[in-house]
C-alpha positions as a printed Julia matrix, in Angstrom:
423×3 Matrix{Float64}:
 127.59   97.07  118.58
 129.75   99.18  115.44
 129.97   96.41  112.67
 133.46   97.15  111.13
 133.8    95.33  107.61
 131.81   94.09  104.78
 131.79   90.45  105.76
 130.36   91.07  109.2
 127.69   93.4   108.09
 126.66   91.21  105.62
 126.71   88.0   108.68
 124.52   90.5   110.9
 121.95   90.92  108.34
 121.57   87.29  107.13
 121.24   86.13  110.99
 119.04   89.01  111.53
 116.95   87.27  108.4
 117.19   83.94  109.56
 115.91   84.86  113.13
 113.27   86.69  111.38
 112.25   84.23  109.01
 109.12   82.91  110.55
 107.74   86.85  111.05
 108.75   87.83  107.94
 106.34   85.37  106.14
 103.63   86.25  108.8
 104.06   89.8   107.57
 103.59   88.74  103.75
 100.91   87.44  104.7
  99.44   89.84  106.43
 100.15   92.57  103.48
  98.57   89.94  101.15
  95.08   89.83  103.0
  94.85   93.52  102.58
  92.5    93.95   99.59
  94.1    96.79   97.9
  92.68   96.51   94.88
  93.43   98.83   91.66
  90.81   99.93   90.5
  89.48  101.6    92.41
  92.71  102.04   93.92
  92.83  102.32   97.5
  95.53  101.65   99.66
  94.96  103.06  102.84
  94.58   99.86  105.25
  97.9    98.99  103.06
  99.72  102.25  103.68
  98.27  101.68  107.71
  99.86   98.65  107.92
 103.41   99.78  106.39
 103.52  102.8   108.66
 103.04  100.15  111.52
 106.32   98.22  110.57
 108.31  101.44  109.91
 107.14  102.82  113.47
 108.14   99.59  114.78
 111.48   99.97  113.65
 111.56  103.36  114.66
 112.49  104.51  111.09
 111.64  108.23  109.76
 108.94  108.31  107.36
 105.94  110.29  106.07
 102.69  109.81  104.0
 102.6   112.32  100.67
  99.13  111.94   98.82
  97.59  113.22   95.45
  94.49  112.23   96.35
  93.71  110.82  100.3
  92.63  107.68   99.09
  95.73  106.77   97.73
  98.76  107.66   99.96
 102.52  107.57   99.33
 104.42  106.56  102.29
 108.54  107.79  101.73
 111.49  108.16  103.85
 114.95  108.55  104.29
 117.69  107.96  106.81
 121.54  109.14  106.12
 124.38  107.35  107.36
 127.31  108.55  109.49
 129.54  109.84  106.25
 128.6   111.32  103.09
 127.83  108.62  100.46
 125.7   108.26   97.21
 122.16  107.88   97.59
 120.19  104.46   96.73
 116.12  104.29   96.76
 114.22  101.17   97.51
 110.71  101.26   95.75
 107.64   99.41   95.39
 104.04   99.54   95.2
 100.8    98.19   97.4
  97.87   98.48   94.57
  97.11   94.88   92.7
  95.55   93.7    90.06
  91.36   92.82   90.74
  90.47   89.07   91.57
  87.91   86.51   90.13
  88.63   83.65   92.73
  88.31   85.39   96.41
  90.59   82.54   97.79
  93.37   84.53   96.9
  92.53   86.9   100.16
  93.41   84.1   102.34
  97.07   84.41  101.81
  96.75   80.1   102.5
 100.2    78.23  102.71
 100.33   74.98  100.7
 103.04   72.76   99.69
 105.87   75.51  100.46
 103.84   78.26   98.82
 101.66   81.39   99.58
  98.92   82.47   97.09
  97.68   85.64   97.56
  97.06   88.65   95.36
  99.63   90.43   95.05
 102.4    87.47   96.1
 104.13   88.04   93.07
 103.2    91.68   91.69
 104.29   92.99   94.43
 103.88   93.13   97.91
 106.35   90.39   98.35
 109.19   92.77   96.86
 107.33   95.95   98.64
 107.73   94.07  101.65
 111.48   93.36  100.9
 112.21   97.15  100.31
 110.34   97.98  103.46
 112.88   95.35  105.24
 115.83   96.43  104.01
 115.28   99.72  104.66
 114.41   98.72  108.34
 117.3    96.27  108.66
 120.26   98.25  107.3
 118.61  101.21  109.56
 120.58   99.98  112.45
 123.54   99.59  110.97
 123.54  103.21  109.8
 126.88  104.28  111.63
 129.17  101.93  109.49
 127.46  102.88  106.32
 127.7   105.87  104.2
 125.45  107.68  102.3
 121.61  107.57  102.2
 118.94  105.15  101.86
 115.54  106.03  100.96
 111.92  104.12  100.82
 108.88  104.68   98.65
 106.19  102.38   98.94
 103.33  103.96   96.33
 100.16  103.82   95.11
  98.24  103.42   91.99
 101.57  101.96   89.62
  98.85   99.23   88.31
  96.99  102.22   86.71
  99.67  104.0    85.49
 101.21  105.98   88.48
  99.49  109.37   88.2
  98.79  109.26   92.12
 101.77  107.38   92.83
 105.7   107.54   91.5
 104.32  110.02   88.9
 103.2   112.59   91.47
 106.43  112.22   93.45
 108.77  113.07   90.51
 105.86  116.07   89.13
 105.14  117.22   92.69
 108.1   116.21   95.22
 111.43  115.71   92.93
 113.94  116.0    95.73
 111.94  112.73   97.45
 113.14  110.87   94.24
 116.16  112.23   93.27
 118.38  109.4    94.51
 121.69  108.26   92.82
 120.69  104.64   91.79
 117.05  102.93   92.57
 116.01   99.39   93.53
 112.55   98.32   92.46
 110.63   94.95   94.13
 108.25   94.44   91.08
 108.16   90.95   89.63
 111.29   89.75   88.24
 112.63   86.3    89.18
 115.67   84.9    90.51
 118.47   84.49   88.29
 118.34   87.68   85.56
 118.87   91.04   85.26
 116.06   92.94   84.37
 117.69   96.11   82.93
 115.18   97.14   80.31
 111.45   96.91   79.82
 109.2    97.74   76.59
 107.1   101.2    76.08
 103.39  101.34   75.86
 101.09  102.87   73.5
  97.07  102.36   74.86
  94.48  103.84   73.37
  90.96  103.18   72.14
  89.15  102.72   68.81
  85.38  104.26   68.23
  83.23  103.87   65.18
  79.55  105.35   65.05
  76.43  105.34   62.65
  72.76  105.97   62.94
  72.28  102.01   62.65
  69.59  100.12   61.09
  68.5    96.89   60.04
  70.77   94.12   59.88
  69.21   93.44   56.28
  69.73   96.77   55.01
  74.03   97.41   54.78
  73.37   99.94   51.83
  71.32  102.45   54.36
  74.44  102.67   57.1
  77.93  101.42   57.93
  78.26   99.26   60.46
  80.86  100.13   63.28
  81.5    97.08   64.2
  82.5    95.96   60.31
  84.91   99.1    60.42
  86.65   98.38   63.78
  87.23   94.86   63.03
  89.2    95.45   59.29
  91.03   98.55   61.26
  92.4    96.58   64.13
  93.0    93.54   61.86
  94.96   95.96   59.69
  96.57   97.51   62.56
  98.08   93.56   63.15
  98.91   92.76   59.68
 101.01   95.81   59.97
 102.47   96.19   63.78
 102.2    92.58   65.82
 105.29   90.88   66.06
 107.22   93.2    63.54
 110.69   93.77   64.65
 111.17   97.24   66.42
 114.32   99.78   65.68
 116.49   98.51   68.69
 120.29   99.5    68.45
 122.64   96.8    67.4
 124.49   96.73   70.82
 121.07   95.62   72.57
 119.88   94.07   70.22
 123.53   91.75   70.56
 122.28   91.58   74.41
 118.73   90.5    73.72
 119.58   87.4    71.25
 122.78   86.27   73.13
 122.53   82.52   74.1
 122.37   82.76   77.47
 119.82   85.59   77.69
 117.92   83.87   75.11
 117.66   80.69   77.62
 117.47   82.66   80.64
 114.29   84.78   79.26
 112.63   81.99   77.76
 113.1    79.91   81.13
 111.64   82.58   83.28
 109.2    84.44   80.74
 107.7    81.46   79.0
 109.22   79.56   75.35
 109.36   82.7    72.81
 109.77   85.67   75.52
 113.14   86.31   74.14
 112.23   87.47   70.63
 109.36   88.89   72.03
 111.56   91.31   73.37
 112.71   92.8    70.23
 108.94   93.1    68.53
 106.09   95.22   68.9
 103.39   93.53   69.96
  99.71   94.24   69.44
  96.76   93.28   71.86
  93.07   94.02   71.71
  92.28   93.72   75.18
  88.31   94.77   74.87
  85.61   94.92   71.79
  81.96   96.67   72.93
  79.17   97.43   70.32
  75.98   95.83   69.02
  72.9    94.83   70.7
  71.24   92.44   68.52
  72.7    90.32   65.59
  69.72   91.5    63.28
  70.87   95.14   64.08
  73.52   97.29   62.66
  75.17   98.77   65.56
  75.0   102.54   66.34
  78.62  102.47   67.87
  81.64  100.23   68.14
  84.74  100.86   70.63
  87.96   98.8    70.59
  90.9    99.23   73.14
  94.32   98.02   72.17
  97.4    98.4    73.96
 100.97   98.24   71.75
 104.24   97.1    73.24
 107.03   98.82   71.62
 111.26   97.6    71.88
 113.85  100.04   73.16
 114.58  102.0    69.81
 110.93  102.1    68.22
 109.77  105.69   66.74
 106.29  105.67   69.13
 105.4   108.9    67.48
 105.88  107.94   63.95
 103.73  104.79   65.11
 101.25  106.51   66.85
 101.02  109.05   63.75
 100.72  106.31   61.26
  97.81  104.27   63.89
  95.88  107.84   64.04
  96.1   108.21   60.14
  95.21  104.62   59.78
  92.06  105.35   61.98
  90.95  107.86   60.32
  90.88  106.14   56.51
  88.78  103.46   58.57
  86.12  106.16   59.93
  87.27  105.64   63.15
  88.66  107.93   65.78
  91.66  107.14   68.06
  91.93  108.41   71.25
  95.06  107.55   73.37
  95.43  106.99   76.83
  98.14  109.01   77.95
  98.47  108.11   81.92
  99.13  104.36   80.36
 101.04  105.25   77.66
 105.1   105.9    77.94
 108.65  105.15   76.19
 110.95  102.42   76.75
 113.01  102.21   78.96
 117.14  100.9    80.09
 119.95  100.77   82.45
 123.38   99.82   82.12
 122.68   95.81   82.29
 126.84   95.66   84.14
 126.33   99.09   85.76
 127.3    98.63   89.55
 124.09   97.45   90.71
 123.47   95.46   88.27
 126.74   93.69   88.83
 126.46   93.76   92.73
 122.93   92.07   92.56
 124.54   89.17   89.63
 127.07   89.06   92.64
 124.86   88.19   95.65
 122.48   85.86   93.2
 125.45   83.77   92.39
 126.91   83.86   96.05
 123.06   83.09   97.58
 121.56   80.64   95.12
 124.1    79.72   92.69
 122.28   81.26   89.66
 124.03   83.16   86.97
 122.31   86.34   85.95
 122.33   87.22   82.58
 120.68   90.79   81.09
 116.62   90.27   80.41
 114.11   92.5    79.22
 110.71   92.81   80.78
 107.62   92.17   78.84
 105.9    94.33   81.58
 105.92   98.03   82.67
 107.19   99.0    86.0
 107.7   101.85   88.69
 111.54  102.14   87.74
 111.12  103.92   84.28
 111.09  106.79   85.97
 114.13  106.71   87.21
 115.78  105.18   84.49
 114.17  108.32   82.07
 116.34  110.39   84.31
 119.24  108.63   83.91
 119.07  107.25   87.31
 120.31  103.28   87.17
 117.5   101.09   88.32
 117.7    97.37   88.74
 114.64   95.01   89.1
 114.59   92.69   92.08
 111.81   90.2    92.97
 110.29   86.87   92.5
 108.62   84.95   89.72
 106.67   86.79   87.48
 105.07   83.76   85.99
 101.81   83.84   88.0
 100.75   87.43   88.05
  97.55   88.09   87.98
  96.2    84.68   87.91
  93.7    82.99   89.61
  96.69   81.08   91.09
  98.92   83.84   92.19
 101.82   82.95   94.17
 105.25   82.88   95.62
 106.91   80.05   97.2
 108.2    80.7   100.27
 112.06   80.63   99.71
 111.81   82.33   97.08
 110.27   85.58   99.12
 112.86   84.91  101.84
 115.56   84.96   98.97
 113.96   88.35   97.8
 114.15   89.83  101.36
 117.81   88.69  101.57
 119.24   90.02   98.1
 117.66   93.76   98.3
 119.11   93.7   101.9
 122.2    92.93  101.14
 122.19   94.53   97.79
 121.22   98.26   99.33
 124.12   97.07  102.19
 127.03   96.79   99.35
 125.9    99.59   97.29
 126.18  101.75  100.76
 129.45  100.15  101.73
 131.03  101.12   98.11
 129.84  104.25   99.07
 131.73  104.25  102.28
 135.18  102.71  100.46
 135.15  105.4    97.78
């Protein structure tokens, strides 16, 4: 049966939600205990089991790959009048596990821990829904909606997003784009920091410990370079405009951010941070080293120069001895959308209607998928659940809060699309 307004659409997909609820979580599940693990990256059971639900719903959809081992699964469907065009994305790869409990996808005390529960099958699975869901409701809808559910976004999206804008542009070329990753309820994530990741290598010909005057020690040079490297760079203010920068430290956002992020998260925002992540050289502590290798990976604001900085780190490197070598697949500008741009402003709508939250603008501390839209001038809006235990040993999502997820992209992509039909 034609649905014929906004209010009844909107009732057919929350009962269709609600009578699905039970499923729904089976299917997180499910995804969850799929050990798609980045590295090394594959995601074909994932991609086998997405295909399944998109058959299921009889939705049009096809796999484009890089490499076989890690497939992109896309689609689109258009709706009975001309429209804008809105793309649901997400990812299947995850992060790598130390506690193999997480496979189990176990329910306890109103929660699911899994890999991947937060970052991101649990928003994947809400853009595969939506984009199932509003399917049916395609002749009272205008426009298109289109689905990419990728591969390797945890290592930097060569084979995944990347490839579809280098290798497939009109797949991607969408008028606005909502993203699943991490995100929480209650904010608008409208920007997120660039990335600079590279690596630091000292050599010698080594020696004796006891002997300093016969060779330098790498290890000596990598340590004053990378504590040099902080003096300078870690926690220094970056060069963000004055009209974000009036976003970033506005009360609420401060709250907001610091509430969902952890205390501090809202000047973190606004500085460049600095992390060694990994130190490797030496064998013995009698011995001076023959090589030393640091990797560090900078976080950079909205407005930072990343090539004066990157100039300044490789100069810096090489008054040290040391050589700098960046990684380029991992590193990549800032990013921002309008933070009251229409989808922005729809999804503060629905998270105030739904769960009574108000949604201020929040930067992410994190990278995501929808930089690449965003460098294109393509709005994209963040929407998913709590990014507060990512990666951890005690990943999870509660189980509201992934129903809640399901229900605001739905609806979200369903008022974007109706717009669309009213213009």
């Amino acid at each position: 049966m034609a649905v014929t307004s906004a209010s009844s659409l909107r009732d057919a997909i929350n009962a269709r939600i609600d009578a699905d609820r039970d499923e729904l979580i089976a299917l997180l599940r499910q995804f969850l205990r799929i050990r798609s693990v980045n590295p090394p990256g594959d995601t074909r059971e994932a991609a086998d089991f997405v295909r399944t639900i998109l058959d299921r719903f009889g939705v049009p959809h096809r796999t484009l790959s890089a490499v076989e081992e890690m497939p992109n699964i896309v689609g689109r469907w258009d709706a009975a009048r001309p429209g804008r065009h809105l793309m649901l994305n997400g990812h299947m790869d995850v992060f790598p596990v130390s506690n193999e409990e997480l496979w189990a996808a176990e329910m306890r005390d109103g929660k699911i821990y899994g890999r991947g529960a937060s970052d991101m099958k649990t928003g994947t699975l809400a853009g595969i829904m939506a984009y199932c869901y509003l399917h049916a409701h395609r002749a009272d809808l205008a426009g298109a909606l289109s689905l990419s559910v990728v591969s390797d976004e945890q290592s930097g999206g060569r084979y995944g997003t990347r490839f579809l804008f280098e290798q497939h542009p009109e797949v991607v070329a969408a008028d606005c784009c909502l993203n699943g990753e991490p995100s929480a309820l209650g904010n608008i994530r409208f920007m997120e920091k660039g990335t600079l990741r590279f690596s630091l290598s000292s050599t010698s010909i080594g020696g004796h410990g006891g002997y300093p005057h016969q060779a330098p020690n790498p290890i000596e040079r990598i340590v004053k370079l990378t504590a040099r490297i902080y003096e300078l760079y870690h926690l220094k203010l970056g060069g963000m405009p004055p009209t974000l920068d009036a976003i970033l430290t506005s009360p609420e956002t401060i709250r907001c951010a610091d509430a969902l992020l952890g205390q501090g998260a809202a000047e973190n925002a606004r500085r460049i941070t600095v992390n060694i992540g990994i130190i490797q050289g030496g064998l013995k502590a009698t011995q001076i080293p023959t090589a030393c290798t640091a990797h560090l990976d900078i976080r950079t604001p909205f407005g930072t120069d990343r090539d004066a900085l990157r100039a300044h780190l490789e100069q810096l490197a090489a008054e040290h001895g040391c050589t700098m070598v960046v990684n380029e697949n991992h590193s990549y500008p800032a990013s921002m959308t309008d933070p009251h741009g229409e989808m922005a402003e729809i999804l503060r709508r629905n998270t105030k209607e739904l769960l009574g939250l108000d949604a201020p603008a929040v930067c992410s501390l994190g990278g995501t998928d929808a930089r690449y839209w965003r460098w294109k001038s393509i709005p994209a809006v963040i929407c998913g659940p709590s990014n507060l235990s990512m990666g951890t040993d005690q990943e999870h999502v509660t189980v509201e809060e992934a129903i809640a997820v399901i229900r605001l992209q739905a609806l979200c992509a369903a008022d974007y699309l109706e717009a669309s039909r009213e213009g």
